[in-house]
C-alpha positions in Angstrom: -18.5 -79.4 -27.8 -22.5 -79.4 -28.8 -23.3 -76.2 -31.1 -27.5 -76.3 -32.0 -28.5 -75.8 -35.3 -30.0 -72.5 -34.2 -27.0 -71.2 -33.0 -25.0 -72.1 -36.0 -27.9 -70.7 -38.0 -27.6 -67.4 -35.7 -23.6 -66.8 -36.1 -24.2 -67.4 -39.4 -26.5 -64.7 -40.1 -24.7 -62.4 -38.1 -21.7 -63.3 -40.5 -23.5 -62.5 -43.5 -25.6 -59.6 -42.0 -22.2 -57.9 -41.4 -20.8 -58.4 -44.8 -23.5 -56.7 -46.1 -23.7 -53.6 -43.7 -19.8 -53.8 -44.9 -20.7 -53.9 -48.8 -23.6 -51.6 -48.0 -21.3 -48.4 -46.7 -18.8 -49.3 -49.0 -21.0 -48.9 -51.9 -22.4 -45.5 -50.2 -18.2 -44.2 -50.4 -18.5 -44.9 -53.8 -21.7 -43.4 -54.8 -21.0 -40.3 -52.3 -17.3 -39.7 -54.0 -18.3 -40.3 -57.0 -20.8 -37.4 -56.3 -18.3 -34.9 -55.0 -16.2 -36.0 -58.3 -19.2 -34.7 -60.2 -20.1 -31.7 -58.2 -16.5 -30.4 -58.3 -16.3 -31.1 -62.3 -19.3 -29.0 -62.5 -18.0 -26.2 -60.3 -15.1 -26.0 -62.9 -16.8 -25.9 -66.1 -18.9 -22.9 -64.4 -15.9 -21.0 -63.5 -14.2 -21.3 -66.5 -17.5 -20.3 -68.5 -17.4 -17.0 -66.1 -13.9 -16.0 -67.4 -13.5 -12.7 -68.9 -12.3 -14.3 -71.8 -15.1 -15.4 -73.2 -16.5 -12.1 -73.3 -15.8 -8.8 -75.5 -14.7 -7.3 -72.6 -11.5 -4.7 -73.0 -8.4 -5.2 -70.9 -8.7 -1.9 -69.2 -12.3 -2.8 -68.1 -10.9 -6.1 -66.9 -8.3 -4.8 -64.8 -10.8 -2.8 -62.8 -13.2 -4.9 -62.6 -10.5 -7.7 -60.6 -9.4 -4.9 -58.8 
């Protein structure tokens, strides 16, 4: 069987064109989870920072103000 040079050269390229696209998403996962890892880390050291405990506040005043 006779394959041209061009069409060698073309499945080639589509070949490497895919494993990019592939690499390409793949490295956009990472980068987006890594973001979410981040934005949730965040999240958490604001809540915690909001606790009443890290204010003068008295119990009785805490009580009412979770209730």
């Amino acid at each position: 069987m006779f394959v041209s040079s061009f069409s060698l050269r073309h499945f080639l390229n589509d070949i490497i064109i895919q494993r990019l696209n592939k690499q390409l998403l793949v490295q956009s996962i990472i980068r987006y989870q890594s973001q979410l890892n981040i934005d949730q880390s965040l999240n958490a050291n604001e809540q915690e920072l909001g606790l009443f405990k890290h204010f003068h506040i008295n119990e009785q005043t805490q009580q009412r103000l979770k209730g």
